[in-house]
C-alpha positions as CSV (number, residue, x, y, z in Angstrom):
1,X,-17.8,-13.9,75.3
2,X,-17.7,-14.8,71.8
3,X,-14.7,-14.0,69.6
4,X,-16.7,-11.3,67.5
5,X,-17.9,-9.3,70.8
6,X,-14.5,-8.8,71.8
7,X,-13.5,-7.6,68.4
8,X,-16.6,-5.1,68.6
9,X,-15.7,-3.9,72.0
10,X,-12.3,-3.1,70.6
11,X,-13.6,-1.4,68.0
12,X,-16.2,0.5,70.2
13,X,-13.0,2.3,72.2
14,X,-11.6,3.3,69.2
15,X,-14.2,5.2,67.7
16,X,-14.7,6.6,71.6
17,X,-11.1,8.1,71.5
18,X,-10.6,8.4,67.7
19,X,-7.9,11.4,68.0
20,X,-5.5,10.2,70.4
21,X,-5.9,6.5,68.4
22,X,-5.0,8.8,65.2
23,X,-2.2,9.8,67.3
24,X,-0.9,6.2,67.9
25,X,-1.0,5.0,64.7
26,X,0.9,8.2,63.4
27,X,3.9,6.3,64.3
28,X,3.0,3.1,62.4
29,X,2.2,4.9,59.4
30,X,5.7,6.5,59.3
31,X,7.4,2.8,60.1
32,X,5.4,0.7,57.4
33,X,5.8,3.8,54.7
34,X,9.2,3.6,55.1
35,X,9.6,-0.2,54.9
36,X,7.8,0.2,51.4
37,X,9.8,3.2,50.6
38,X,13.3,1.7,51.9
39,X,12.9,-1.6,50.0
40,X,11.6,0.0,46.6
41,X,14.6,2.9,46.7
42,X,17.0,-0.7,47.4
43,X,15.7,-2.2,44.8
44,X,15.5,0.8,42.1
45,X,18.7,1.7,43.2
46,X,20.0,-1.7,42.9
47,X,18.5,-1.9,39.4
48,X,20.1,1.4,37.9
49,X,23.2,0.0,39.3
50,X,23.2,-3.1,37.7
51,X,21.9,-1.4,34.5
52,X,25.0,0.8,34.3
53,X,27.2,-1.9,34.7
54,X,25.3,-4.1,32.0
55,X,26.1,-1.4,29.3
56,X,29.7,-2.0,29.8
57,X,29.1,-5.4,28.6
58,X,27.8,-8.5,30.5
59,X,29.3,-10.6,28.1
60,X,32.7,-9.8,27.7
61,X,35.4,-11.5,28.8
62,X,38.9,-9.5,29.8
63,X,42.1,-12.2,30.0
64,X,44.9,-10.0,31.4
65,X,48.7,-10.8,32.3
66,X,49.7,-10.8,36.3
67,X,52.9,-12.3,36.1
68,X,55.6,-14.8,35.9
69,X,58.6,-14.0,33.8
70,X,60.9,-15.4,31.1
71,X,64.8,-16.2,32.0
72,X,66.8,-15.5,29.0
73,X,71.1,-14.9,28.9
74,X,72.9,-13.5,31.8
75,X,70.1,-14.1,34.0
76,X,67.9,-11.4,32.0
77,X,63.9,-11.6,32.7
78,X,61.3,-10.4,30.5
79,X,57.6,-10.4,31.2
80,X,55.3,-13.6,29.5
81,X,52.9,-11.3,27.7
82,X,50.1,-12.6,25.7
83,X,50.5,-12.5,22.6
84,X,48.5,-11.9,19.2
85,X,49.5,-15.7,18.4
86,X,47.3,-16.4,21.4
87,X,44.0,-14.8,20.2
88,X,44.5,-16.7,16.9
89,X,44.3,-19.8,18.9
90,X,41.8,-19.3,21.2
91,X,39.3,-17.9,18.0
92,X,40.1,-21.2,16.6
93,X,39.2,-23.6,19.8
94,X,36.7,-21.8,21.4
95,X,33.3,-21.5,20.3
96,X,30.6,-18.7,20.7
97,X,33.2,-15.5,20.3
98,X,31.7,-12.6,18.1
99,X,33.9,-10.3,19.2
100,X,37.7,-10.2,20.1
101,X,40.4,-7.5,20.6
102,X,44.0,-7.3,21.5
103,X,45.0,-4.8,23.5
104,X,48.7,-2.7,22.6
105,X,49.2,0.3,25.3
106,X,51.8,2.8,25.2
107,X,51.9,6.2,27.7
108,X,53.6,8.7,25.2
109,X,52.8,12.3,24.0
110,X,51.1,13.6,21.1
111,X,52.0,17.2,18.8
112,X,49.4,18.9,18.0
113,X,51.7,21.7,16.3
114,X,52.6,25.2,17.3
115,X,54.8,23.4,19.6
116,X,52.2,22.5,21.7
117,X,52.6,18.8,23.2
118,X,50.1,16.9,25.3
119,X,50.6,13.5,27.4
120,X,48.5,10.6,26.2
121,X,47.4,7.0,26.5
122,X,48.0,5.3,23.1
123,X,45.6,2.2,22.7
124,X,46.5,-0.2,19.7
125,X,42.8,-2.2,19.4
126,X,41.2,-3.7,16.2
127,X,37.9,-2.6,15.0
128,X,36.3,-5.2,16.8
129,X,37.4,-2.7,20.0
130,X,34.1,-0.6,19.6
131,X,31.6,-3.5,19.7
132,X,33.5,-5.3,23.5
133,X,33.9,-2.1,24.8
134,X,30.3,-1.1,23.8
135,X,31.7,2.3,22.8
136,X,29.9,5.0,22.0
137,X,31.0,7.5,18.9
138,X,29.4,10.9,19.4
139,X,31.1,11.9,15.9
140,X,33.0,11.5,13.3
141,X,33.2,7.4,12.8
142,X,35.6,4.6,13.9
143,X,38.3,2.6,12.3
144,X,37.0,-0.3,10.1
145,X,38.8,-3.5,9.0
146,X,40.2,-1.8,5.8
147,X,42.0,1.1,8.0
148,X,43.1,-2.0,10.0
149,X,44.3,-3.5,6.9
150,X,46.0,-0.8,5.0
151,X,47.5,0.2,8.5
152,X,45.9,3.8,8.0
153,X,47.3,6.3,10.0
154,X,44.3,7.5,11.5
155,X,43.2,7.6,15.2
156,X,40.1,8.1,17.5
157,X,40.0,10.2,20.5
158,X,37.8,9.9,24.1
159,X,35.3,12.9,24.2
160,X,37.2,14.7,27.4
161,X,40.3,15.2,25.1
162,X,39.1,16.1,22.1
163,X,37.1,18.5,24.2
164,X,40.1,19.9,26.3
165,X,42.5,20.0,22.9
166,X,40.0,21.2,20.1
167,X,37.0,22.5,22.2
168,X,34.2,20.2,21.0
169,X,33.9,16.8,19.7
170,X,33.0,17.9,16.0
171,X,35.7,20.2,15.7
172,X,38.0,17.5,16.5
173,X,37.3,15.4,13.0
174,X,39.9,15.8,10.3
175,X,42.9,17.1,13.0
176,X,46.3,15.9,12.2
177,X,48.2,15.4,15.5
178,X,51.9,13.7,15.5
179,X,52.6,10.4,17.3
180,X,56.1,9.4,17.6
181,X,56.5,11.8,14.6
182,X,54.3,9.8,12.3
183,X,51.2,12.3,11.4
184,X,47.5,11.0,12.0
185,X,43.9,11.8,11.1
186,X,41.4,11.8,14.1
187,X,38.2,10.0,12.1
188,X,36.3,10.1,15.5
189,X,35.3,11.1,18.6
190,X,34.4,8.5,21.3
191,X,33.1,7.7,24.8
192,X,32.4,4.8,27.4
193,X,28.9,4.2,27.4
194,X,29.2,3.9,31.2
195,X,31.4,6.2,33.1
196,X,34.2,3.6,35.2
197,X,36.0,6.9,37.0
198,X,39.2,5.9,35.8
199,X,38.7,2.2,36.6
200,X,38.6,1.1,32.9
201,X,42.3,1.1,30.1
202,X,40.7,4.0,28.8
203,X,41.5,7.4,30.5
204,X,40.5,11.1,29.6
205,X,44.2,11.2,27.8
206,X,43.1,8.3,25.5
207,X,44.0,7.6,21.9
208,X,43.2,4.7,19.9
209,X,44.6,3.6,16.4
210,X,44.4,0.3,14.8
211,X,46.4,-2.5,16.2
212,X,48.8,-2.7,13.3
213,X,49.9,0.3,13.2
214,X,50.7,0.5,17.1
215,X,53.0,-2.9,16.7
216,X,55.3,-0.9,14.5
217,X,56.0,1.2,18.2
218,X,56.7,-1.6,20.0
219,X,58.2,-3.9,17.4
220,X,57.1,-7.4,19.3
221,X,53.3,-8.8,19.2
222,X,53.0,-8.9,22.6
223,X,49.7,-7.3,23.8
224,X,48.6,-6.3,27.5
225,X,45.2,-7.5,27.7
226,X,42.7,-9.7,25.3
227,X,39.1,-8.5,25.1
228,X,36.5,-11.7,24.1
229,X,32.6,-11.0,23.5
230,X,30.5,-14.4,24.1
231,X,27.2,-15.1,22.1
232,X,25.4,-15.3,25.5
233,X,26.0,-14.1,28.9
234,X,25.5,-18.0,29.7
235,X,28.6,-19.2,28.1
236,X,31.0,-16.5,29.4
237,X,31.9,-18.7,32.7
238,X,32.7,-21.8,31.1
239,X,34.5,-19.8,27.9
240,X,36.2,-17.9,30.0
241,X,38.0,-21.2,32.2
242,X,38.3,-22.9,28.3
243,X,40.1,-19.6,27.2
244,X,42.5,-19.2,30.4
245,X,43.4,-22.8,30.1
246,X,44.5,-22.6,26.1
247,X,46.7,-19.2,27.3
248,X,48.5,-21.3,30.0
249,X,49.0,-23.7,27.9
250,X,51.2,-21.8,25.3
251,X,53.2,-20.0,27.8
252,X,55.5,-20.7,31.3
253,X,53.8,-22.9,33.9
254,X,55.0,-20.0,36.2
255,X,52.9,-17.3,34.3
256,X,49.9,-16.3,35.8
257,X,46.9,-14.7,33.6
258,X,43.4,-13.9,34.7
259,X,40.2,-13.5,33.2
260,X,37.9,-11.0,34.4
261,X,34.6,-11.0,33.6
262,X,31.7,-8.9,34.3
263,X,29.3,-11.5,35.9
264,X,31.6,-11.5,39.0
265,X,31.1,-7.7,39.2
266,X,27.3,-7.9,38.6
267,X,27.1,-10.3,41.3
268,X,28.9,-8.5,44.1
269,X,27.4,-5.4,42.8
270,X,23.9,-7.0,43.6
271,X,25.1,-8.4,47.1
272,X,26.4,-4.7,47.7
273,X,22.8,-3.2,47.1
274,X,21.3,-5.8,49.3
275,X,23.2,-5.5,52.2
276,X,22.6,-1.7,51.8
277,X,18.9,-2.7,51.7
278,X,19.0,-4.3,54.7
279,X,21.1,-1.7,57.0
280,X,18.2,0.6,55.8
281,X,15.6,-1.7,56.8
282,X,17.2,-2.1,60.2
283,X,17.2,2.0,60.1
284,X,13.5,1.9,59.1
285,X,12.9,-0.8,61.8
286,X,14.0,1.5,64.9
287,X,10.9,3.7,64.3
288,X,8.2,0.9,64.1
289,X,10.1,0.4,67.7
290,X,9.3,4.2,68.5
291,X,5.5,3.3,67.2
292,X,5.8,0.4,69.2
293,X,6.5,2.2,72.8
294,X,3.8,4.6,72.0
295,X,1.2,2.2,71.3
296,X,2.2,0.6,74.7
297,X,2.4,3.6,76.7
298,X,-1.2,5.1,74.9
299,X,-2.7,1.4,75.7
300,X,-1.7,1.8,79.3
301,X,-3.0,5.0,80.0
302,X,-6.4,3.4,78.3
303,X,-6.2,0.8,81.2
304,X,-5.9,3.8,83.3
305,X,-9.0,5.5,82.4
306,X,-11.0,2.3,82.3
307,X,-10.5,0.7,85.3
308,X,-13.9,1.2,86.0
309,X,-15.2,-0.8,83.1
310,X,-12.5,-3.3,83.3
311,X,-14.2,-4.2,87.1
312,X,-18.2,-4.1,85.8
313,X,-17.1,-6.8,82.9
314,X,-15.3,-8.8,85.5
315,X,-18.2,-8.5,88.2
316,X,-20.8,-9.8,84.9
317,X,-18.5,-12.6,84.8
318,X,-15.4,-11.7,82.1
319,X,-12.7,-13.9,82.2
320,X,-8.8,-12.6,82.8
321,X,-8.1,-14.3,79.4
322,X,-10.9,-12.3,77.5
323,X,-10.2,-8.8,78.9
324,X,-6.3,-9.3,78.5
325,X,-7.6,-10.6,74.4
326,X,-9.7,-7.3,74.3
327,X,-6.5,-4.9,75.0
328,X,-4.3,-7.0,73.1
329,X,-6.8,-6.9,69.8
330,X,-6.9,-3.2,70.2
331,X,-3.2,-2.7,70.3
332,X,-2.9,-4.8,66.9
333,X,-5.7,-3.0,65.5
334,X,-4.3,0.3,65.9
335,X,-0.9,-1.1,64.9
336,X,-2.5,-3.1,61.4
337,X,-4.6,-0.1,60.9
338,X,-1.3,2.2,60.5
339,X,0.7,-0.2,59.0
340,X,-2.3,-0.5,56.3
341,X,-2.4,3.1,55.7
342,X,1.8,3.5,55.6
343,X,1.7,1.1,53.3
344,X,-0.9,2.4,51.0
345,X,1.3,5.7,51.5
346,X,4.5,3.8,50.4
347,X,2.8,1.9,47.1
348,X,1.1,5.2,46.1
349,X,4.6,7.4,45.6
350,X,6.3,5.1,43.5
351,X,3.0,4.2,41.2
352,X,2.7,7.9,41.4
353,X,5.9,8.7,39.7
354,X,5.5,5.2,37.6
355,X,2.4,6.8,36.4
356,X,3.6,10.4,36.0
357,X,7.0,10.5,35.4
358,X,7.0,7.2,33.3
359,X,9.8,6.4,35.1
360,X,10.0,2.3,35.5
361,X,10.4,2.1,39.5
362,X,10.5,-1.7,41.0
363,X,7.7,-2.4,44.0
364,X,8.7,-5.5,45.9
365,X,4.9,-6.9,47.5
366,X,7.3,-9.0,49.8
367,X,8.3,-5.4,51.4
368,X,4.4,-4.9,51.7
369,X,4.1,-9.0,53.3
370,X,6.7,-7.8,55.7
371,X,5.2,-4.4,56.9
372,X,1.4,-6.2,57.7
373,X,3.6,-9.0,59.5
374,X,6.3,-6.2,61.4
375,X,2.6,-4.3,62.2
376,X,1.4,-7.2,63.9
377,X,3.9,-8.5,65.8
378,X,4.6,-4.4,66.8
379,X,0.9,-4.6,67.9
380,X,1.1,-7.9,70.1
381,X,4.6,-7.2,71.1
382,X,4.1,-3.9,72.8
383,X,0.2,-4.5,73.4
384,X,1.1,-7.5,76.0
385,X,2.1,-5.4,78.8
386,X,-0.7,-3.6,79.0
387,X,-3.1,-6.3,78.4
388,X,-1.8,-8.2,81.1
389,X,-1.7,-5.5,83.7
390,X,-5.6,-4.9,82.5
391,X,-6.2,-8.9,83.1
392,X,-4.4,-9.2,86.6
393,X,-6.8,-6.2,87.9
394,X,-8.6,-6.8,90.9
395,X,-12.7,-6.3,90.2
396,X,-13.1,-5.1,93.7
397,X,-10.4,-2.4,94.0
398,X,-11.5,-1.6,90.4
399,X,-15.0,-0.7,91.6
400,X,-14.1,1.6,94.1
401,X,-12.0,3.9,91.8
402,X,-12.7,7.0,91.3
């Protein structure tokens, strides 16, 4: 028999038993939807992620101090902290820096009068804080180089605190609060523009005020940590090596600094979604195995019921190989038939919201490569079995059932 009469006999049975064919594919439809559906959720998902974390700044650079001390008299130690010497050399060597920040920290409390006093995180930064932290002010306005300058008493609060001591943001503008008994104007009201859940230096209990003014609370120009923006996301790996390596090099060999930087993040962050991804794919795989069992066990009971015909074609001379190709082709053709359909079902709900909602969702076509391909290996996996038991039939006993 030619190729194409097979095919058409295939085709013949299912439009003979279209409802319990229906049936069988429901499966399929389900499995290769959710392939689509799985992979574009990964990737959307995966997106947002790494979205979020962009906004915090994919080119900054943080150096920070981790240790190694400095022996002085009578066996005394004292931490090797960076100091604001250090940023002065590192502007001057390194290329491609538009922004830069030292970073002065100080857990004390504020007065807010009335004898009222409140715990807080004191941040000494430069203006230049705002732009590497890609801060956002919702009011008021922050420091600028002349408050930085003039060493202006003046200060700008995270959102949750001015809320929780003044009740909103704007009311917060103009306040005078009392730090180490020096008064201050809060100018503004700021936020992160992605929220770290405590992971970042700045807490809800944060305060900042221009780096001059907080080295009069320590006395020393030590500062904790070094904020650096690069020009390019492309020249924060090698700036960042060239920057830890001037640092070293002005301190104790024993001193151990480390930059972080948010490429590191942004790439385990994208391995994280992935492997996610694929556990769901594995999840989304178990019921194309489901699918899989019923095509099988719905193509053996079609064996079943045609063992008649199966010993006619053989007695007009069929071959074992073409009726064990006919059961096989119509195993793949109800598994490609319901994989088409699940995936037009899993491509039409994300174009639906695309087109809708106007909400940008991702569609990988690899996810709809992989669904055709899982359909027809589903189809000649599970379709063997009974394809073979149709093809080892004996035309004789065939005949005589009944």
């Amino acid at each position: 028999m030619l190729f194409s009469e097979i095919v058409q006999l295939a085709v013949d049975s299912f439009k003979a038993s279209k409802a319990r064919f229906l049936l069988t594919m429901l499966g399929m439809i389900i499995g290769s939807a959710s392939i689509v559906l799985v992979v574009t959720i990964g990737l959307t998902g995966k997106q947002y992620a790494l979205d979020q974390l962009s906004s915090i700044g994919p080119n900054k650079i943080e150096m920070q101090y981790n240790g190694g001390d400095i022996t002085g008299p009578n066996n005394t130690t004292t931490p090797d902290y960076m100091t604001r010497d250090d940023l002065t050399a590192v502007l001057a060597q390194v290329p491609g820096i538009v922004a830069s920040s030292p970073m002065l920290e100080d857990h004390t409390s504020v007065s807010m009068g009335n004898g009222i006093v409140k715990d807080t995180m004191l941040l000494g930064v430069s203006p230049q804080y705002k732009q590497v932290r890609n801060l956002t002010v919702v009011a008021g306005r922050f420091f600028d180089d002349q408050d930085s300058t003039t060493h202006a008493k003046v200060a700008v609060i995270v959102e949750p605190f001015a809320r929780e001591l003044f009740g909103t943001s704007d009311a917060a503008i103009d306040k005078s609060i009392n730090i180490h008994g020096i008064p201050f104007i809060i100018i503004g009201v700021f936020k992160e523009s992605f929220n770290t859940f405590g992971l970042s230096e700045i807490s809800n209990q944060t305060l900042l005020i221009p780096y001059p003014v907080a080295r009069y609370f320590t006395g020393t120009d030590t500062v904790k940590e070094i904020f650096f923006t690069m020009v390019d996301s492309a020249s924060v790996v090698p700036a960042s090596e060239e920057i830890l390596s001037i640092i070293k090099s002005r301190h104790r060999p024993n001193s151990v600094y480390t930059p972080f930087i948010m490429t590191d993040i942004l790439n385990l962050m994208a391995k994280i979604a992935d492997m996610l991804t694929i556990v769901l794919l594995l999840a989304a795989a178990i019921t194309l195995v489901v699918a899989g069992v019923g095509i099988m066990n719905s193509m053996l009971a079609n064996v079943q019921a045609r063992l008649r015909e199966i010993g006619i074609r053989k007695a007009l001379g069929a071959t074992a190989k073409e009726i064990r190709l006919q059961f096989l082709i119509e195993a793949v053709f109800i598994s490609l038939s319901g994989g088409i359909v699940g995936i037009l079902v899993g491509l039409a709900i994300p174009v639906s919201v695309n087109v809708l909602a106007g909400i940008d969702i991702p569609i990988s076509w690899i996810s709809v490569i992989v669904a055709l391909a899982t359909s027809v290996l589903v189809g000649v996996g599970f379709g063997t079995l009974p394809a073979n038991r149709a093809a080892q039939l004996d035309p004789v006993e065939t005949l005589k059932y009944e």
